[in-house]
N, CA, C and O atoms as a printed pandas DataFrame, in Angstrom:
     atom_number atom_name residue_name chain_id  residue_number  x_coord  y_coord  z_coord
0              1         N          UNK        A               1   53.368   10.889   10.131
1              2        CA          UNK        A               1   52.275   10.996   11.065
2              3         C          UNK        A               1   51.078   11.704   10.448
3              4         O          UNK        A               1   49.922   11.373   10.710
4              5         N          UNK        A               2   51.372   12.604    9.692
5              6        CA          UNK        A               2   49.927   13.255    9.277
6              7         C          UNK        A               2   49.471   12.850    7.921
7              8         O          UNK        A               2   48.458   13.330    7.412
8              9         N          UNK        A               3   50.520   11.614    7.107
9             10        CA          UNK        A               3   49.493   10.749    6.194
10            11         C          UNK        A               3   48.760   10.023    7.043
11            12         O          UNK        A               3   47.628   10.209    6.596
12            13         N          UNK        A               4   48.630    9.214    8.111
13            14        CA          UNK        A               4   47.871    8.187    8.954
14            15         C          UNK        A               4   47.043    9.205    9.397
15            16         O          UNK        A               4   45.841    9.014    9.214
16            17         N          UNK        A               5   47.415   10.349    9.992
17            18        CA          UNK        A               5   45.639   10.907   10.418
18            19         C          UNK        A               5   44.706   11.450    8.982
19            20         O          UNK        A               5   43.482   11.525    9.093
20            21         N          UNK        A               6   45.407   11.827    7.607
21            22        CA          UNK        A               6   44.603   11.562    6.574
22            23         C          UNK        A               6   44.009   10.144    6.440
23            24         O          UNK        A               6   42.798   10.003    6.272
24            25         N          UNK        A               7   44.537    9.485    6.486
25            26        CA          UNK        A               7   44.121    7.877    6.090
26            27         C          UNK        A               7   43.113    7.758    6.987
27            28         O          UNK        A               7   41.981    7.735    6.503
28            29         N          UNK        A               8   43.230    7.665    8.322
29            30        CA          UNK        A               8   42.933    7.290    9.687
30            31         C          UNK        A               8   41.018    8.218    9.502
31            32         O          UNK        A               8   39.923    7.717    9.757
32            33         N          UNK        A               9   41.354    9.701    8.961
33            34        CA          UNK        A               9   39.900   10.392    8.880
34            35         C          UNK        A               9   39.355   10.237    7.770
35            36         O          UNK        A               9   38.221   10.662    7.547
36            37         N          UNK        A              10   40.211    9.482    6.723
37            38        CA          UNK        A              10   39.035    9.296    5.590
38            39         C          UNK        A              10   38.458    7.815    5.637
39            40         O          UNK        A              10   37.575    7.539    4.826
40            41         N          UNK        A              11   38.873    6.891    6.485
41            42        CA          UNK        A              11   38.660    5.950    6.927
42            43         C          UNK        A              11   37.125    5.991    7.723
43            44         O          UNK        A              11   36.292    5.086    7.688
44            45         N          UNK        A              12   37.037    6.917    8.233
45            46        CA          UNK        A              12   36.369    7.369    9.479
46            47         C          UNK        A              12   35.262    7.831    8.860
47            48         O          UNK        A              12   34.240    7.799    9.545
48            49         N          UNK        A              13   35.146    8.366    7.457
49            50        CA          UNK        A              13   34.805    9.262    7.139
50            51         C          UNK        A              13   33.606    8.388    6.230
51            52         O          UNK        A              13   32.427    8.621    5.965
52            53         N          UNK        A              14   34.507    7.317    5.917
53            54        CA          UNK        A              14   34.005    6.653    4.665
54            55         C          UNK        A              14   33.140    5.463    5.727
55            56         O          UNK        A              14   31.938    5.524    5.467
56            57         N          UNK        A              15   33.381    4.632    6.608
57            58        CA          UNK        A              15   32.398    4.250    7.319
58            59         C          UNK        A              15   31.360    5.017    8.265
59            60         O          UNK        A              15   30.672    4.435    9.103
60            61         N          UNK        A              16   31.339    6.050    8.088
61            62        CA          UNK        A              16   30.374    6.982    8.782
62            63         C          UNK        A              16   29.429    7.219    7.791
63            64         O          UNK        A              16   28.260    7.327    8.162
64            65         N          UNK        A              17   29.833    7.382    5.939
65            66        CA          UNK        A              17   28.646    7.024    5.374
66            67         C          UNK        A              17   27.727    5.868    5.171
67            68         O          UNK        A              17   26.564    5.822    4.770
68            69         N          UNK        A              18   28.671    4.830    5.607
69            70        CA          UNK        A              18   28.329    3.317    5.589
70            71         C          UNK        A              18   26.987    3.104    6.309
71            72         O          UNK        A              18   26.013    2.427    5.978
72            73         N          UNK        A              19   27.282    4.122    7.731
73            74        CA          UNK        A              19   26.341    2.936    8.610
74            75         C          UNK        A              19   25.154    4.193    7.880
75            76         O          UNK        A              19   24.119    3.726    7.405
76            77         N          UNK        A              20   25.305    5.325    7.839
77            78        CA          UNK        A              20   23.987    6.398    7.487
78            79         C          UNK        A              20   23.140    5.955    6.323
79            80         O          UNK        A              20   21.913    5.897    6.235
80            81         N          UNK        A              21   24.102    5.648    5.428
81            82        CA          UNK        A              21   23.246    4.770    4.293
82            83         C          UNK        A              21   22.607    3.545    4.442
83            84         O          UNK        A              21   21.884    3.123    3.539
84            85         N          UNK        A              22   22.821    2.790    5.687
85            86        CA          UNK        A              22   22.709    1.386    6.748
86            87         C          UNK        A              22   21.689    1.950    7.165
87            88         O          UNK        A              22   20.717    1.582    6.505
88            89         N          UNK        A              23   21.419    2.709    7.987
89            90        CA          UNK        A              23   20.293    3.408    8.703
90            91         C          UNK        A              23   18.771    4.155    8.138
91            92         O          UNK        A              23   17.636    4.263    8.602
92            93         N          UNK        A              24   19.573    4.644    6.694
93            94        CA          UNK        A              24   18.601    5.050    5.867
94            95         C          UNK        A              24   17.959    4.054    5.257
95            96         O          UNK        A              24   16.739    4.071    5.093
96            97         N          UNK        A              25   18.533    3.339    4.964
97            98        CA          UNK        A              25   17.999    1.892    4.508
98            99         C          UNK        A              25   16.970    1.324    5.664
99           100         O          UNK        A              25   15.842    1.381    5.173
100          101         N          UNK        A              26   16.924    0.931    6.666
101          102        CA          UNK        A              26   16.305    0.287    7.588
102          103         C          UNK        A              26   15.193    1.534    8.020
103          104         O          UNK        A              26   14.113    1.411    8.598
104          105         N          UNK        A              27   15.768    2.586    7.595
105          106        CA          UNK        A              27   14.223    3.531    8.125
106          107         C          UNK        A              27   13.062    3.452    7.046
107          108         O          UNK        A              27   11.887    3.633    7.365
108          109         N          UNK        A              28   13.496    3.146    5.640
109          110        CA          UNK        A              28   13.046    3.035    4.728
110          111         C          UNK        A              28   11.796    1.888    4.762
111          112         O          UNK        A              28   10.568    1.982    4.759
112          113         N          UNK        A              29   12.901    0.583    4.804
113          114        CA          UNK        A              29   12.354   -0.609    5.020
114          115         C          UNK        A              29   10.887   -1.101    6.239
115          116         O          UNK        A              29   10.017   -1.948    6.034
116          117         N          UNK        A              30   11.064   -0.265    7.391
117          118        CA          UNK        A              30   10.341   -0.090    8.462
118          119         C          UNK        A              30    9.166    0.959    8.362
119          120         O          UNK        A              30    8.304    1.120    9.227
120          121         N          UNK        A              31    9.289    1.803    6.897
121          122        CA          UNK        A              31    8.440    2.294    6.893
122          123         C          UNK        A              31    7.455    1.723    6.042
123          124         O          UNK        A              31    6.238    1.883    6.134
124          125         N          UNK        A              32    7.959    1.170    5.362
125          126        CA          UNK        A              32    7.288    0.077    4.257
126          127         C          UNK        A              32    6.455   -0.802    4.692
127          128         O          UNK        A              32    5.304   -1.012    4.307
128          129         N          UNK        A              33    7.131   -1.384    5.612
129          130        CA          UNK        A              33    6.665   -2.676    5.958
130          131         C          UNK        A              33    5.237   -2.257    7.385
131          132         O          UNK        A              33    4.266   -2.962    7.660
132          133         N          UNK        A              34    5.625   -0.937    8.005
133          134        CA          UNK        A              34    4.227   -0.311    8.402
134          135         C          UNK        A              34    3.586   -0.401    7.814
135          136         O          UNK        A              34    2.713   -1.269    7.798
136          137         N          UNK        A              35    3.825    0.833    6.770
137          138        CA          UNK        A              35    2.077    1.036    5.193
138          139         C          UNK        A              35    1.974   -0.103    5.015
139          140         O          UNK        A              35    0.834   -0.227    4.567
140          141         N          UNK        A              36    2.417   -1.048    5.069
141          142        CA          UNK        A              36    1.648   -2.568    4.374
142          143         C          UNK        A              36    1.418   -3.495    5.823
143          144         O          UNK        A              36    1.560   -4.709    5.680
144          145         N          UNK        A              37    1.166   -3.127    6.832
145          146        CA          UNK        A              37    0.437   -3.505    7.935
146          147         C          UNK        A              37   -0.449   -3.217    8.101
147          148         O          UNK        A              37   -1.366   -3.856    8.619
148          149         N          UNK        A              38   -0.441   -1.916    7.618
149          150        CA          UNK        A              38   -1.569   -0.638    7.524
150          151         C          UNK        A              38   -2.519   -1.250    6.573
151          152         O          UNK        A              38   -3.631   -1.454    7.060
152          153         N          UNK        A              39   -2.320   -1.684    5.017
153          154        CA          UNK        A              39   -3.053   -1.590    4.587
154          155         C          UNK        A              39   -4.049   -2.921    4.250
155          156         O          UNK        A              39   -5.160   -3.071    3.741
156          157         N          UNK        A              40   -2.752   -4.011    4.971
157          158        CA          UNK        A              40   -3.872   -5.412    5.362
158          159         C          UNK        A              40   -4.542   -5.245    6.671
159          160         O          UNK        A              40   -5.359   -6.107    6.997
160          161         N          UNK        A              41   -4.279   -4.139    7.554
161          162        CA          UNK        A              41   -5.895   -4.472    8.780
162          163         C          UNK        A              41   -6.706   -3.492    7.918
163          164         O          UNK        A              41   -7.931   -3.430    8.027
164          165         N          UNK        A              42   -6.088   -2.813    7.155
165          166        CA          UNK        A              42   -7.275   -1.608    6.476
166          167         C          UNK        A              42   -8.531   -2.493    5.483
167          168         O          UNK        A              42   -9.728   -2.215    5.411
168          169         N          UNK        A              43   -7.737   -3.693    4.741
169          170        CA          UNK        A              43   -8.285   -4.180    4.051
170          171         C          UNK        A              43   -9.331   -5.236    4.793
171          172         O          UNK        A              43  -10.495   -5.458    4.457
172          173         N          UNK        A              44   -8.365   -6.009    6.237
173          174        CA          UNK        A              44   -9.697   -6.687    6.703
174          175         C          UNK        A              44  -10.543   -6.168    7.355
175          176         O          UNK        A              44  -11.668   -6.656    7.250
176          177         N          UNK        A              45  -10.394   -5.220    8.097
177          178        CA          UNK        A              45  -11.836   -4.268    8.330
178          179         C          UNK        A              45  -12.812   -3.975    7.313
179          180         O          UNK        A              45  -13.982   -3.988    7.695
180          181         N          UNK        A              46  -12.501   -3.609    5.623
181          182        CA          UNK        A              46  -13.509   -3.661    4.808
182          183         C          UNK        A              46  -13.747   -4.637    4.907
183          184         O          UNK        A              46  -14.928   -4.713    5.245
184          185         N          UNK        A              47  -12.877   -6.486    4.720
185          186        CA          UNK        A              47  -13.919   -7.325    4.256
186          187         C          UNK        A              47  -14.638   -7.795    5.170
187          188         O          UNK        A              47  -15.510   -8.576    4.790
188          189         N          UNK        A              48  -14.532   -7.461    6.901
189          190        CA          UNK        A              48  -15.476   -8.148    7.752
190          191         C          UNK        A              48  -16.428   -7.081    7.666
191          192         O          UNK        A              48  -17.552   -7.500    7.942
192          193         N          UNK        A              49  -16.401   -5.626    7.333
193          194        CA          UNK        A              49  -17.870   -4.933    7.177
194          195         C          UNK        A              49  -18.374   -5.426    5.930
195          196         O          UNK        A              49  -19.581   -5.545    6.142
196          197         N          UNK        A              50  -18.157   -5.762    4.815
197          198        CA          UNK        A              50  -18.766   -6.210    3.436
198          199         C          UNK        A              50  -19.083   -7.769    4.212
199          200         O          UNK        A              50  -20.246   -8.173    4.194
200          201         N          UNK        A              51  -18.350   -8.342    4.668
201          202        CA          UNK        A              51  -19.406   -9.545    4.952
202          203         C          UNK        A              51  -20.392   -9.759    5.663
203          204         O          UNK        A              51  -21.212  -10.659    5.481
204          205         N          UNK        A              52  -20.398   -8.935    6.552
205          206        CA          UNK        A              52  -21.572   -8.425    7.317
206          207         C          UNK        A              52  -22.750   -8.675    6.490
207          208         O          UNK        A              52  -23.618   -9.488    6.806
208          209         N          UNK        A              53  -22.773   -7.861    5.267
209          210        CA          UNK        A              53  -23.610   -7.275    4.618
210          211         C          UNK        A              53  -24.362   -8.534    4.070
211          212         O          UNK        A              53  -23.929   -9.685    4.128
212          213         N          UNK        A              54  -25.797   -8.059    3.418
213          214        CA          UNK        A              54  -26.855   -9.407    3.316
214          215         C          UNK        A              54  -26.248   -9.348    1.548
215          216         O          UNK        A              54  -25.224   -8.838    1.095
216          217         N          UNK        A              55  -27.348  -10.085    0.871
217          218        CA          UNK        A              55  -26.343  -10.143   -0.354
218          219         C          UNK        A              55  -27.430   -9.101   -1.526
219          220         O          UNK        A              55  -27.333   -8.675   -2.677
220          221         N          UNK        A              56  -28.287   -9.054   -0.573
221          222        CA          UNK        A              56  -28.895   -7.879   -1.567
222          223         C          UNK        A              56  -28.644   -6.175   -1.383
223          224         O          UNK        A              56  -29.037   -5.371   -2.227
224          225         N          UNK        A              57  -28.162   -5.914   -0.545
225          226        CA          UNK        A              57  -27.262   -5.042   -0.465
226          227         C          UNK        A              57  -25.815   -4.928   -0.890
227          228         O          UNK        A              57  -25.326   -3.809   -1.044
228          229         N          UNK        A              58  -25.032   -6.134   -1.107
229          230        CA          UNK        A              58  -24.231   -5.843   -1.568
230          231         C          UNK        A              58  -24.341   -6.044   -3.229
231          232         O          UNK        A              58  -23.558   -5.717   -4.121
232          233         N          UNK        A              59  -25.552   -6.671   -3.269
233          234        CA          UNK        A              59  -26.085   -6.116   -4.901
234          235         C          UNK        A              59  -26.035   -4.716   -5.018
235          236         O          UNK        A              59  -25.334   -4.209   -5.894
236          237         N          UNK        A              60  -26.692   -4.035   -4.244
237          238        CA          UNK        A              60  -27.263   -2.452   -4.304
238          239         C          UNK        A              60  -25.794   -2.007   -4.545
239          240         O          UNK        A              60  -25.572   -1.252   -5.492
240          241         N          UNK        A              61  -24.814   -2.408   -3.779
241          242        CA          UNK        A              61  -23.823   -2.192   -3.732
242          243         C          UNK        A              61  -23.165   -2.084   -5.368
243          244         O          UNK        A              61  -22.765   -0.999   -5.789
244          245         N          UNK        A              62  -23.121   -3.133   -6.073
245          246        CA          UNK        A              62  -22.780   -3.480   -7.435
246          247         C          UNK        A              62  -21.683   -4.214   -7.153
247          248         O          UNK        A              62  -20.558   -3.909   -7.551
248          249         N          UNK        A              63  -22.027   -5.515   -6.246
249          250        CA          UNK        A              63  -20.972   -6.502   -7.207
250          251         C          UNK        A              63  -21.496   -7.417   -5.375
251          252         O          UNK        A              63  -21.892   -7.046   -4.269
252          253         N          UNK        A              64  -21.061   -9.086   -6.263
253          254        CA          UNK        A              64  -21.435   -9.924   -5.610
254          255         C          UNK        A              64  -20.413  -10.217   -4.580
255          256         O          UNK        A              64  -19.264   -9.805   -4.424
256          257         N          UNK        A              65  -21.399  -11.314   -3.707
257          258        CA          UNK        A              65  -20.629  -11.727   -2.416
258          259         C          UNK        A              65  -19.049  -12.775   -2.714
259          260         O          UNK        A              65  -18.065  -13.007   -2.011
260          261         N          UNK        A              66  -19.368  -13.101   -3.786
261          262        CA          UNK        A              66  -17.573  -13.624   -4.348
262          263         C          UNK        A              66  -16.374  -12.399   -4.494
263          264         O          UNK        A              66  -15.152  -12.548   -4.525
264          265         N          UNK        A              67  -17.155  -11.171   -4.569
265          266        CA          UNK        A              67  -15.763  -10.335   -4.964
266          267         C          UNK        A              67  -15.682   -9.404   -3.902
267          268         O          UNK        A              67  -14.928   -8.454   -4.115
268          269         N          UNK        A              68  -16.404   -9.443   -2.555
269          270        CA          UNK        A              68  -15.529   -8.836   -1.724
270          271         C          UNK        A              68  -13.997   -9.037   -1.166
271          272         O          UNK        A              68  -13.357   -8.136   -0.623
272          273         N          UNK        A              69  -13.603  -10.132   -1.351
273          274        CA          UNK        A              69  -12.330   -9.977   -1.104
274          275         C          UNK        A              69  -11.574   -8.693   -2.191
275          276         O          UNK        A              69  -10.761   -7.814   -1.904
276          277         N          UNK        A              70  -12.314   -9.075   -3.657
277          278        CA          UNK        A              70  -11.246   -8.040   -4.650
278          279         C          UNK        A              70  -11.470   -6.764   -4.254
279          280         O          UNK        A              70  -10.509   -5.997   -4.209
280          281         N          UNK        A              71  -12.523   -6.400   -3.966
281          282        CA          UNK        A              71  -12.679   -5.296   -3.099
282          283         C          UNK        A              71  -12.063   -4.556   -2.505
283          284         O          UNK        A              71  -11.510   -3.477   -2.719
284          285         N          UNK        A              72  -12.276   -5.686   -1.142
285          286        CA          UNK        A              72  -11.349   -5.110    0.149
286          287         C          UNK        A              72  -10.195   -4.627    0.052
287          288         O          UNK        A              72   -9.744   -3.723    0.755
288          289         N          UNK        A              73   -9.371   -5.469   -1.247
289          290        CA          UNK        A              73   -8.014   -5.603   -1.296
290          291         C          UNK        A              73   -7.933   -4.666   -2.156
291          292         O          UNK        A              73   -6.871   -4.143   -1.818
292          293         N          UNK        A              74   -8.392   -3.956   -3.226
293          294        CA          UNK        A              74   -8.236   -2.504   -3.823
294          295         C          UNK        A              74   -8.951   -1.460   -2.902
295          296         O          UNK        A              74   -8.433   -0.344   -2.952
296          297         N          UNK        A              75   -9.490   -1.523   -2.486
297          298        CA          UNK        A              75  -10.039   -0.162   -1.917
298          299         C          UNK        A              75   -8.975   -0.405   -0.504
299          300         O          UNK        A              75   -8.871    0.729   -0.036
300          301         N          UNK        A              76   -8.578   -0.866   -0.083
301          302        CA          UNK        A              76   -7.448   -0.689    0.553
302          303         C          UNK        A              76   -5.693   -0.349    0.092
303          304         O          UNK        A              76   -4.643   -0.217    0.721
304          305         N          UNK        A              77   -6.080   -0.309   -1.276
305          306        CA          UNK        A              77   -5.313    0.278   -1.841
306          307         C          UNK        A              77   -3.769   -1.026   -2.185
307          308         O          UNK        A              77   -2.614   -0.780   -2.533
308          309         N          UNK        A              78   -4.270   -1.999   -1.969
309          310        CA          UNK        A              78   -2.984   -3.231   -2.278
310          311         C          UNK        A              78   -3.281   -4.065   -3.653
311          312         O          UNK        A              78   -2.699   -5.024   -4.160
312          313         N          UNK        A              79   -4.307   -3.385   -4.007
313          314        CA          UNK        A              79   -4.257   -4.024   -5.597
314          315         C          UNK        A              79   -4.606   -2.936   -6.411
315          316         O          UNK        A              79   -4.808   -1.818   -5.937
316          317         N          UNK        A              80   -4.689   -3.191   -7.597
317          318        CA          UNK        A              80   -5.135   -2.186   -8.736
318          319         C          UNK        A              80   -6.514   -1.875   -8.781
319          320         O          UNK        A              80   -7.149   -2.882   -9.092
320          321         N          UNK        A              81   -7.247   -0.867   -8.591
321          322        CA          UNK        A              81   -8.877   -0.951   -8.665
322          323         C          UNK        A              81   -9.418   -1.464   -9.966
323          324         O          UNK        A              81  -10.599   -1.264  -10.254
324          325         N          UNK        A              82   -8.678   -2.062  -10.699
325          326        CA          UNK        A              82   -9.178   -2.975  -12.140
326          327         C          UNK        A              82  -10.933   -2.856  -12.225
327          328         O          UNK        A              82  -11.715   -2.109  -12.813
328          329         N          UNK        A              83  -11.040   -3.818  -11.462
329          330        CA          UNK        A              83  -12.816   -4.158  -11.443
330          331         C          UNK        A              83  -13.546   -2.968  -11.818
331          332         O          UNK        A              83  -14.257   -2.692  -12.784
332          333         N          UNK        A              84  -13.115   -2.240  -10.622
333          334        CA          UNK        A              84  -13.728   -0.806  -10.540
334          335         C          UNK        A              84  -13.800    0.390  -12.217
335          336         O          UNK        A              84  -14.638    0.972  -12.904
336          337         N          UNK        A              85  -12.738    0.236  -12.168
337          338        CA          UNK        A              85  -12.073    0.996  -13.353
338          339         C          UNK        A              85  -12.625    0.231  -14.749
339          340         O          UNK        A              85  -12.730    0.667  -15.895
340          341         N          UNK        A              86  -12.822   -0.615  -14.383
341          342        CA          UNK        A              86  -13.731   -1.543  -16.055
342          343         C          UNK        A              86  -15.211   -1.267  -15.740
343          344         O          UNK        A              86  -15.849   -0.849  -16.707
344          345         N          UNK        A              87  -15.869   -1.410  -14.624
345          346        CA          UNK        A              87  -17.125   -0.953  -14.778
346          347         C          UNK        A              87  -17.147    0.049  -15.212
347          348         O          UNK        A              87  -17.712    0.072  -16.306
348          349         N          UNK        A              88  -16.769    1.006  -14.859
349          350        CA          UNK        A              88  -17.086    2.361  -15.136
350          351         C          UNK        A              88  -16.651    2.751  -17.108
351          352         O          UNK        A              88  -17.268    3.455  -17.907
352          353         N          UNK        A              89  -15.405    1.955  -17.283
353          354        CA          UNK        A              89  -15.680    2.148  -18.522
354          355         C          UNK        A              89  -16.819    1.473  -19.381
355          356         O          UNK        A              89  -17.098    1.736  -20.550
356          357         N          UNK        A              90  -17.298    0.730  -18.717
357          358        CA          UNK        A              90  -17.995    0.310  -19.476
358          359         C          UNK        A              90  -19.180    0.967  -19.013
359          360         O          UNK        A              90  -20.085    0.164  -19.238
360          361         N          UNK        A              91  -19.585    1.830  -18.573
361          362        CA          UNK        A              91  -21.074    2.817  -18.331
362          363         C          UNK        A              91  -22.040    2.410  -16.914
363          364         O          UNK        A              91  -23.076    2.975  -16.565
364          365         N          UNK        A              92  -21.245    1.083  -16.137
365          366        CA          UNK        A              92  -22.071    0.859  -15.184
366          367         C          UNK        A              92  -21.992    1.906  -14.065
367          368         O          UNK        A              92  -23.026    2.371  -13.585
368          369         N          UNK        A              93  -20.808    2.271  -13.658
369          370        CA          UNK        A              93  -20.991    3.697  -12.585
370          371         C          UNK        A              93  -20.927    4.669  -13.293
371          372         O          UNK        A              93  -20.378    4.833  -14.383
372          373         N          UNK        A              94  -21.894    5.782  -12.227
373          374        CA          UNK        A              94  -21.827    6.968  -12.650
374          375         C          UNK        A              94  -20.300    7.397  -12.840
375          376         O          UNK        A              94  -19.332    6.840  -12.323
376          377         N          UNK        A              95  -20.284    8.641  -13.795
377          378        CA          UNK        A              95  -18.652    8.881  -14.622
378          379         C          UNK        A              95  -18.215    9.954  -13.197
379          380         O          UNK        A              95  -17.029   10.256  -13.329
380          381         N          UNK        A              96  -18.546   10.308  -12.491
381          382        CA          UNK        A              96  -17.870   10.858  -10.859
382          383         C          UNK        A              96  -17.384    9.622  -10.456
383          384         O          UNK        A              96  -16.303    9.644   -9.868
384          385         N          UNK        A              97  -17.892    8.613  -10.620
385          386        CA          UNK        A              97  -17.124    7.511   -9.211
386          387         C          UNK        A              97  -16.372    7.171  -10.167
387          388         O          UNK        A              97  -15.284    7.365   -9.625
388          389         N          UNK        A              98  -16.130    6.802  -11.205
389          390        CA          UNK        A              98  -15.419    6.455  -12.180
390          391         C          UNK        A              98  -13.898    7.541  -12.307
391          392         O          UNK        A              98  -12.909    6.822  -12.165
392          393         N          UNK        A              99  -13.618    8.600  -12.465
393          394        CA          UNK        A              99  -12.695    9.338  -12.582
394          395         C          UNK        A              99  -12.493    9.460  -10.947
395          396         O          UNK        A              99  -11.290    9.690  -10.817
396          397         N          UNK        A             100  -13.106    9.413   -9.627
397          398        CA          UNK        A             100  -12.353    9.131   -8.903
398          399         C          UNK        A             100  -11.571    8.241   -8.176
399          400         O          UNK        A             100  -10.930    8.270   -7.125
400          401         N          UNK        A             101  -11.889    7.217   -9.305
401          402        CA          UNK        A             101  -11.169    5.821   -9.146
402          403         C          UNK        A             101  -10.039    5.997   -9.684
403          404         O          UNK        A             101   -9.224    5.075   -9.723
């Protein structure tokens, strides 16, 4: 009788980590899949304010009406700021906007 209640509680014991690691998993997953809800309305709110914009302002801006999407989609943080990060090496932004890219 008291090998089966060993058996019986490590049984118990061992699917009780099952479902926690089950659970941790799905809290994980749900949090993920928020931040990246998050960060496509984040991104289309930039690109419907950048399209707004006339195209000589988004000159002023530094960079044309073809690359607001690349934009939107790094400064929302779902792509690499590439673009960004090559201008600046190459001397077109000031070296502040540049290192805080």
């Amino acid at each position: 009788m008291i090998a089966y209640s060993k058996e019986a509680s490590s049984a118990a014991i061992f699917f009780g980590e099952i479902a926690r690691a089950a659970f941790r998993a799905a809290g994980s997953i749900t949090r993920r899949v928020r931040a990246r809800n998050r960060q496509c309305e984040e991104a289309s709110a930039i690109y419907d304010a950048l399209r707004r914009l006339d195209d000589r302002t988004l000159r002023d801006l530094g960079f044309h009406r073809s690359e607001i999407m690349t934009v939107a989609v790094a400064l929302a943080g779902e792509a690499e700021h590439a673009r960004v990060r090559a201008r600046a090496d190459a001397g077109v932004l000031p070296a502040q906007f540049g290192d805080a890219l």
